[in-house]
N, CA, C and O atoms as a DFTB+ gen file, in Angstrom:
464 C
 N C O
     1  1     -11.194      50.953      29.870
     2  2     -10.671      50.646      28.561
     3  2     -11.536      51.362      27.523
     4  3     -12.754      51.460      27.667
     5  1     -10.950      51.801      26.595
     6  2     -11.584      52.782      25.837
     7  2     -12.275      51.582      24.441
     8  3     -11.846      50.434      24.322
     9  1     -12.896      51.920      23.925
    10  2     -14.266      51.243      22.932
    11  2     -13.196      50.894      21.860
    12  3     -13.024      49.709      21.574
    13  1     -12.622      51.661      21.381
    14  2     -11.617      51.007      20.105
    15  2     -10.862      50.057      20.558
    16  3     -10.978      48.927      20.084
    17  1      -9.904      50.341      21.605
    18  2      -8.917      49.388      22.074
    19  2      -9.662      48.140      22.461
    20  3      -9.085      47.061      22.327
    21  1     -10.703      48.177      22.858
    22  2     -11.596      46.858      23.403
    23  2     -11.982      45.978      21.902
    24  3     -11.966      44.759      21.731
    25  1     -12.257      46.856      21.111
    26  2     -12.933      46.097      19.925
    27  2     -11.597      45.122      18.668
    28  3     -11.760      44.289      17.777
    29  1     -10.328      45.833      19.271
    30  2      -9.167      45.854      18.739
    31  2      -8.787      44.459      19.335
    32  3      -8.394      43.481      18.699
    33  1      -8.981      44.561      20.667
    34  2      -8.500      43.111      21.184
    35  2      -9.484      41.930      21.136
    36  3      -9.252      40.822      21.619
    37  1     -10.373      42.217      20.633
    38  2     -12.077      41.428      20.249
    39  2     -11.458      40.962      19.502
    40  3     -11.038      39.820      19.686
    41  1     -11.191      41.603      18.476
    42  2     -10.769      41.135      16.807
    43  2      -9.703      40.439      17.315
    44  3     -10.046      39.292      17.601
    45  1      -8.340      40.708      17.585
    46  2      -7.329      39.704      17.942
    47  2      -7.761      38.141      18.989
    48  3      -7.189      37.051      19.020
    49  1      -8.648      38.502      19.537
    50  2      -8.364      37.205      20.008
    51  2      -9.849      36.220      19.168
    52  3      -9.919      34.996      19.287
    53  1     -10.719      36.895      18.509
    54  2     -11.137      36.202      17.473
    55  2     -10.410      34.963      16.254
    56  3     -10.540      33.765      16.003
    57  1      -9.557      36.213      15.719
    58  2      -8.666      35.850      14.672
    59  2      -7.569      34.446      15.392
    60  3      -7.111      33.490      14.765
    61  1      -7.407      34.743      16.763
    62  2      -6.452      33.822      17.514
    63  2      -7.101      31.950      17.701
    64  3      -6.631      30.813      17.708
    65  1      -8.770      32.812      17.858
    66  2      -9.312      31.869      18.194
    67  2      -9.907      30.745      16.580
    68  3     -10.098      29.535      16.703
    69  1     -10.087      31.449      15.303
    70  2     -10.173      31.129      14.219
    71  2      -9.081      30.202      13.612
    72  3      -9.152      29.098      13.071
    73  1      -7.859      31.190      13.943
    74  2      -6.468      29.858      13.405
    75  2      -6.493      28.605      14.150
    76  3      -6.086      27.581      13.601
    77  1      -6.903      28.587      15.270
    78  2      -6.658      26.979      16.103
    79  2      -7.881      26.528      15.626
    80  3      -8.038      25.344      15.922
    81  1      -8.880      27.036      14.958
    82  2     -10.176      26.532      14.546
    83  2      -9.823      26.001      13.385
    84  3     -10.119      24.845      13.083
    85  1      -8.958      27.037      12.396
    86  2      -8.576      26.156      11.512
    87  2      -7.601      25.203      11.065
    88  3      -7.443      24.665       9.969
    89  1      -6.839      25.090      12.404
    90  2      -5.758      23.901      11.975
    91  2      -6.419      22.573      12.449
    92  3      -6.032      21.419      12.266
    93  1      -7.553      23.051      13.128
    94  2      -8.078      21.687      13.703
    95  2      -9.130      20.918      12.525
    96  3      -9.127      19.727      12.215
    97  1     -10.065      22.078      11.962
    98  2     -10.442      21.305      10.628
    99  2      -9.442      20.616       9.790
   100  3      -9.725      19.519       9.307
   101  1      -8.238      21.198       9.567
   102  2      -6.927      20.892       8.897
   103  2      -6.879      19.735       9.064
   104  3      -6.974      18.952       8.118
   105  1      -6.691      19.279      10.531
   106  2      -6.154      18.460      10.525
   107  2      -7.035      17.006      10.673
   108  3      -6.571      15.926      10.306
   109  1      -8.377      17.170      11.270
   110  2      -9.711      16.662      11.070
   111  2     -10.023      15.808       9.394
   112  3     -10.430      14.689       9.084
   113  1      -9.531      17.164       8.532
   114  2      -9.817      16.579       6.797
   115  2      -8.301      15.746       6.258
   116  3      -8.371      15.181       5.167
   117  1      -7.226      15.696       6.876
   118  2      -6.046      14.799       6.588
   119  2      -6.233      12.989       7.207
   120  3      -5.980      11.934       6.625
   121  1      -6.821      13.280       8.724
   122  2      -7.117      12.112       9.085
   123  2      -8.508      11.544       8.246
   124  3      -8.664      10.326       8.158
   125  1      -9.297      12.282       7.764
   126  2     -10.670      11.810       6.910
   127  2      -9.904      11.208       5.486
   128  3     -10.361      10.269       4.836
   129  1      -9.224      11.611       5.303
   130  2      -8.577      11.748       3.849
   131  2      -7.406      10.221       4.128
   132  3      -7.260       9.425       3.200
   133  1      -6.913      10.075       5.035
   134  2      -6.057       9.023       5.188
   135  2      -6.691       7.675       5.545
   136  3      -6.240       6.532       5.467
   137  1      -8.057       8.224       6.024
   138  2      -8.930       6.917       6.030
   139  2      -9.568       6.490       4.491
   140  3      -9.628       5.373       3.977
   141  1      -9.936       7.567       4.059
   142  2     -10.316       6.820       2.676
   143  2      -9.395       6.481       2.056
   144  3      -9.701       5.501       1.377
   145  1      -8.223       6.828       1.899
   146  2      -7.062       6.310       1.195
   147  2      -6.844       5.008       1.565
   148  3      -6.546       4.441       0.515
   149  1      -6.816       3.946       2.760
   150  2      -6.574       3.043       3.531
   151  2      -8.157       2.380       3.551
   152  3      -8.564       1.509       4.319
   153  1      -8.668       2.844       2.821
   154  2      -9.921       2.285       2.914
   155  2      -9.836       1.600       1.119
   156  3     -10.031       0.427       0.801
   157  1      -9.612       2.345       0.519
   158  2      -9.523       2.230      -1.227
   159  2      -8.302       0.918      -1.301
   160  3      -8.684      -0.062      -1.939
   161  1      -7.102       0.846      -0.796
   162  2      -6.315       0.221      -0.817
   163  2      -6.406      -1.088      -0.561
   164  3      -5.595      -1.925      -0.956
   165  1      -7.796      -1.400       0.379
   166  2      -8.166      -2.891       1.092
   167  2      -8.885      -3.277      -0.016
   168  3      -9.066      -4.487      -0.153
   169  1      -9.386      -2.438      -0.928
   170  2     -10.580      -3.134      -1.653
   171  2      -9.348      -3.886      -2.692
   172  3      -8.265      -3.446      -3.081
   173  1      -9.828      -4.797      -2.860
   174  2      -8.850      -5.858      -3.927
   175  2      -9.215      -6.840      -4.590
   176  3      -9.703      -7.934      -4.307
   177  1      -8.900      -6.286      -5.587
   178  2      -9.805      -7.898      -7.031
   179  2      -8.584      -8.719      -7.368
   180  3      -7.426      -8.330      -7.518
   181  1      -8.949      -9.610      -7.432
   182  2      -8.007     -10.675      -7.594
   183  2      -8.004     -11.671      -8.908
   184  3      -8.930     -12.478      -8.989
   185  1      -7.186     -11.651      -9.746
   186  2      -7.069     -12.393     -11.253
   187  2      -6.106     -13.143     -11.118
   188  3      -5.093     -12.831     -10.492
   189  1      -6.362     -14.659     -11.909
   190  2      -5.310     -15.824     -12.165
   191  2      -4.998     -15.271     -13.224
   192  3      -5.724     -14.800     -14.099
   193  1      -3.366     -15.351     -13.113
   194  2      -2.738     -15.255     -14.486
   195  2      -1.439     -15.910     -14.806
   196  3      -0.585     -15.804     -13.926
   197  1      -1.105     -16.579     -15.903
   198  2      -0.454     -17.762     -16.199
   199  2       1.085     -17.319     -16.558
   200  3       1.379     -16.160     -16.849
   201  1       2.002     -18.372     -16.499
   202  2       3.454     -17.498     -16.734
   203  2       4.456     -18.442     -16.778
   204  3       4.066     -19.595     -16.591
   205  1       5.786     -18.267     -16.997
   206  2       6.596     -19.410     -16.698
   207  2       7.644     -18.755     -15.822
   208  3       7.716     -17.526     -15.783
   209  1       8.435     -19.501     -15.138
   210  2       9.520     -19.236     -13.888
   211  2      10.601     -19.079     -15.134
   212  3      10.718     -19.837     -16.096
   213  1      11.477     -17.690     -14.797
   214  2      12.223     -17.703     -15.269
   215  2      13.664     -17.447     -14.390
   216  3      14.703     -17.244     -15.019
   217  1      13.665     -17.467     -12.951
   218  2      14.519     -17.885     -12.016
   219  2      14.239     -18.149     -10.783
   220  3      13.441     -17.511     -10.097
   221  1      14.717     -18.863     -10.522
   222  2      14.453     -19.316      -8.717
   223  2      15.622     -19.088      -8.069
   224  3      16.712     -19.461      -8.501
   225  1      15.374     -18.202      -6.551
   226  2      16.566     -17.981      -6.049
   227  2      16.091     -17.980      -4.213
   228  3      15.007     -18.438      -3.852
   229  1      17.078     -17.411      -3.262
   230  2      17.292     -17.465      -2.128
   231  2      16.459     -16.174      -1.525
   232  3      16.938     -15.043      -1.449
   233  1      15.100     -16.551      -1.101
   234  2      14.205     -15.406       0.053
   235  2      15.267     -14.664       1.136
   236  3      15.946     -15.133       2.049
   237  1      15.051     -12.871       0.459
   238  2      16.000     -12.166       1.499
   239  2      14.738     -11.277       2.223
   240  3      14.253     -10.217       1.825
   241  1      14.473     -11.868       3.108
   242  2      13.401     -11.298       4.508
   243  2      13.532     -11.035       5.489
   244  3      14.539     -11.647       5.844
   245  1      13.090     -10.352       6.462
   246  2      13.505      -9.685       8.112
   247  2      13.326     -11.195       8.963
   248  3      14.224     -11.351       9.791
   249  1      12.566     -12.053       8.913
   250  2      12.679     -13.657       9.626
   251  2      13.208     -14.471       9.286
   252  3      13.399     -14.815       8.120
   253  1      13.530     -14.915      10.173
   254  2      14.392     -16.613       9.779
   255  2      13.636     -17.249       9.162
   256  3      13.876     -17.604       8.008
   257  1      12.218     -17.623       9.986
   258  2      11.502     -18.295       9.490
   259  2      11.226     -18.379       7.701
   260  3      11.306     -19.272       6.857
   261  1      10.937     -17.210       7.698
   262  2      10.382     -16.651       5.880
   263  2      12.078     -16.971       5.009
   264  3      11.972     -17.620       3.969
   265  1      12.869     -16.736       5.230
   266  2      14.109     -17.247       5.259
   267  2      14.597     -18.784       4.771
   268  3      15.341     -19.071       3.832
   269  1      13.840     -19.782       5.848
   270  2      14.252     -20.976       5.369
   271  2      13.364     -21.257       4.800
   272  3      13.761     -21.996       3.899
   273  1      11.942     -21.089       4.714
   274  2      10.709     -21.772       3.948
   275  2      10.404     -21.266       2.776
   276  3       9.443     -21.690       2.133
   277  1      11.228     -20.241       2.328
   278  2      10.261     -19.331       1.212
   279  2      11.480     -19.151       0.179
   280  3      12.591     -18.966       0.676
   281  1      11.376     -19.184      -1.004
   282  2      12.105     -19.036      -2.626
   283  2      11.819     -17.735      -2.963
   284  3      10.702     -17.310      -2.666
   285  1      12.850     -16.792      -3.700
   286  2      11.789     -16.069      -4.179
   287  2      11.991     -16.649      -5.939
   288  3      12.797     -17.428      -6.448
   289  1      10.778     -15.799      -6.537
   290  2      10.622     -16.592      -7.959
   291  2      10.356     -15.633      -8.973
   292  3       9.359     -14.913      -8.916
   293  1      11.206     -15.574      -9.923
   294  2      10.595     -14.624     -11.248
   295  2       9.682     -15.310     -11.854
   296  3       9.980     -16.492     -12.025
   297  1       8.693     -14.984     -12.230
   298  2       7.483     -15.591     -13.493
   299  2       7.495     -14.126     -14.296
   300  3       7.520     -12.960     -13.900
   301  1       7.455     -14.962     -16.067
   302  2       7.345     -13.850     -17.153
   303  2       5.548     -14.206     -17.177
   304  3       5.011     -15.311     -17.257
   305  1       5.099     -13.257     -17.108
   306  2       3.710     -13.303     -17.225
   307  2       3.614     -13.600     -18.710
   308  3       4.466     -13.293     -19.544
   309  1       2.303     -14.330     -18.972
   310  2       1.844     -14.389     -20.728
   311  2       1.287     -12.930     -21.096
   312  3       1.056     -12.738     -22.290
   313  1       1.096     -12.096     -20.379
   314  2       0.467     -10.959     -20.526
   315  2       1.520      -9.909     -20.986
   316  3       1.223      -8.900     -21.626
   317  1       3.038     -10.316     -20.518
   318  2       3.611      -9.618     -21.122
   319  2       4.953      -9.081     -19.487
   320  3       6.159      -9.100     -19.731
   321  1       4.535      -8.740     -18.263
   322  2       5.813      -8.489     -17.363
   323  2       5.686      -9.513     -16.620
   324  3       4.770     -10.292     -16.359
   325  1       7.370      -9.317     -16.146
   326  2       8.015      -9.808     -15.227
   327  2       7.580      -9.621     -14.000
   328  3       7.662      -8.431     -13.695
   329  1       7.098     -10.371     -13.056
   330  2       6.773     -10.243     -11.954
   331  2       7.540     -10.839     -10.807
   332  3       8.000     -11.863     -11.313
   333  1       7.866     -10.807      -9.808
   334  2       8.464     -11.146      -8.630
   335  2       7.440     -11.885      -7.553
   336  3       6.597     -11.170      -7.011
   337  1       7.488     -13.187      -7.255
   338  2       6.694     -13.333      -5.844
   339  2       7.651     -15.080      -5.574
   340  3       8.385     -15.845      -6.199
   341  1       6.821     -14.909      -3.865
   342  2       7.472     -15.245      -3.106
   343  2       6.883     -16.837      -2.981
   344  3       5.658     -16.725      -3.031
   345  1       7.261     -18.338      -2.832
   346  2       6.561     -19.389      -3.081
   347  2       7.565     -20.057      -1.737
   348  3       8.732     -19.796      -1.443
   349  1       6.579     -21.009      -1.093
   350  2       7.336     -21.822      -0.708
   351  2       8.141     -23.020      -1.049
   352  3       7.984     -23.760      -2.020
   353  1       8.954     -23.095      -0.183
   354  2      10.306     -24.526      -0.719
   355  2       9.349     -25.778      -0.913
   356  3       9.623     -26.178      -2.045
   357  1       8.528     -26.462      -0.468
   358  2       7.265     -27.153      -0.813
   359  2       6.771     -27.328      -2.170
   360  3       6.503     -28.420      -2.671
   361  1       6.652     -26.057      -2.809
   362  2       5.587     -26.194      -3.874
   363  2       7.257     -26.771      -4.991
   364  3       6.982     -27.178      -6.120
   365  1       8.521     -26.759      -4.660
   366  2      10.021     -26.843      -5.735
   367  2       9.438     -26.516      -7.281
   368  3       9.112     -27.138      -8.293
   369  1       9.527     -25.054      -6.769
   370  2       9.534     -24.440      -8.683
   371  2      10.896     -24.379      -9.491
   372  3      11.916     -23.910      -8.985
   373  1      10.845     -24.902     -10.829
   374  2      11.674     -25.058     -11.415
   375  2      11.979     -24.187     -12.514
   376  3      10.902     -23.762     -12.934
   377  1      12.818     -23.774     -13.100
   378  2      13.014     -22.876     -14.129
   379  2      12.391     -23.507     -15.390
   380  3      12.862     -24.565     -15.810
   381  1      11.444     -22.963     -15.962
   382  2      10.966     -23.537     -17.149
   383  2       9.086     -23.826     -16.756
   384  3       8.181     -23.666     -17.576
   385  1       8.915     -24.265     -15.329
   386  2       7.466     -24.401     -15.048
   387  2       6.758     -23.292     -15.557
   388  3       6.969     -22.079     -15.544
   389  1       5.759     -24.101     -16.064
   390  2       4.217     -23.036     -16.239
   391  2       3.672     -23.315     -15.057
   392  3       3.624     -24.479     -14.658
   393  1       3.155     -22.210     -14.291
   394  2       2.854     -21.515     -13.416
   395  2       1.507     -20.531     -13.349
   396  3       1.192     -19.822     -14.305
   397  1       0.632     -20.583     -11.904
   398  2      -0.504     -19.500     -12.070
   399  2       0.124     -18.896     -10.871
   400  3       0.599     -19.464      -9.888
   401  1       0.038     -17.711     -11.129
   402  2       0.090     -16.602      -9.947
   403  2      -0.865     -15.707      -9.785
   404  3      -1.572     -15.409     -10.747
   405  1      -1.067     -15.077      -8.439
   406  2      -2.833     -14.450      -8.445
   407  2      -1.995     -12.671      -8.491
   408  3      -0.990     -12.217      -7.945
   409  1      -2.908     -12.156      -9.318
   410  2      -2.950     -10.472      -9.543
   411  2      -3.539     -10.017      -8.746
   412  3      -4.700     -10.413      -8.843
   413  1      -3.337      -9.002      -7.508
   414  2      -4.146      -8.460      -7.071
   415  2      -4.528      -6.960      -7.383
   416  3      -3.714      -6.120      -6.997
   417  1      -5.385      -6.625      -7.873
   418  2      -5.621      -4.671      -7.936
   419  2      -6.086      -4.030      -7.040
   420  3      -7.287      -3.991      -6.775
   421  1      -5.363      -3.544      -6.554
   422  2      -6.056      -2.671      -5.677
   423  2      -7.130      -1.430      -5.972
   424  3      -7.390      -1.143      -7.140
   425  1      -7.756      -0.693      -4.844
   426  2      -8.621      -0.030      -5.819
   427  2      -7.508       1.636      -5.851
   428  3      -7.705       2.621      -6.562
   429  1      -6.318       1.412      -4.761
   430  2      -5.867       2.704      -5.369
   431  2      -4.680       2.679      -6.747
   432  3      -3.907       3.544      -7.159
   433  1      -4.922       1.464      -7.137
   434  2      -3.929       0.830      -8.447
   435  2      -2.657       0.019      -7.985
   436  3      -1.875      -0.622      -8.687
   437  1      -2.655       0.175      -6.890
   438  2      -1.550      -1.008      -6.658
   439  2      -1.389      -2.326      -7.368
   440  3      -2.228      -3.180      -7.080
   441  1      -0.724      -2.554      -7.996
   442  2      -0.932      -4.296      -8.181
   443  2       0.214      -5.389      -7.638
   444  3       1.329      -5.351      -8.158
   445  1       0.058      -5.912      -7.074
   446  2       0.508      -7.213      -6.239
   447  2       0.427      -7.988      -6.688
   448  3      -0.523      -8.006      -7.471
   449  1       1.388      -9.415      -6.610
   450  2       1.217     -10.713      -7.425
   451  2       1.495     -11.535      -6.352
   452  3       2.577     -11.262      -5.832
   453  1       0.826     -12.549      -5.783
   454  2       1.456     -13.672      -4.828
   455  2       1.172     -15.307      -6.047
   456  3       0.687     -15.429      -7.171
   457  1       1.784     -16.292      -5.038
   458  2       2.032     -17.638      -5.881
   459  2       0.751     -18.424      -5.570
   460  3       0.236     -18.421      -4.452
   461  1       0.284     -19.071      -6.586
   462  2      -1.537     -19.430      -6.010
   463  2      -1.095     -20.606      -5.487
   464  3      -1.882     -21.364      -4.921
């Protein structure tokens, strides 16, 4: 084999060997990157905040269970929105109750509201 052609196929299977090098960092920094994302999301502060029910209606969920036990409930926050969460048939919220519901923030800004 002559010295160019040898150095020719050096380089090609370098370059061959570089792209699988770099899809593997690729793909190395997406799974790093999806952990901190899923890592930011767990962190969660949690605030009472006060409101009144402004409808109570029929829990539409994938279980029966969540189904027969659970309401869902509008509360107008005093802060100013409408929020949605889910209370059980137990606690019988009524249209007009003042109400605390917990805020949750997430740290990638999510915010969540459940019934305290």
């Amino acid at each position: 084999m002559r010295e160019e052609t040898k150095r020719r196929l050096e380089r090609q299977l370098f370059w061959q060997k570089a792209k699988w090098g770099g899809a593997g960092v690729a793909v190395l920094a997406c799974v790093a990157a999806g952990m901190w994302a899923s890592g930011l999301d767990a962190s969660v502060k949690t605030h009472q905040e006060q409101g009144v029910v402004t409808a109570v209606g029929p829990l539409f969920a994938k279980s029966t269970k969540a189904i027969e036990e659970g309401l869902a409930v509008d509360v107008k926050l005093d802060k100013g929105p409408l929020v949605h969460v889910m209370a059980l048939k137990t606690r019988d919220p009524h249209v007009g109750d003042r109400v605390e519901v917990a805020e949750h923030v997430h740290g990638t800004g999510r915010v969540t509201y459940s019934w305290k």
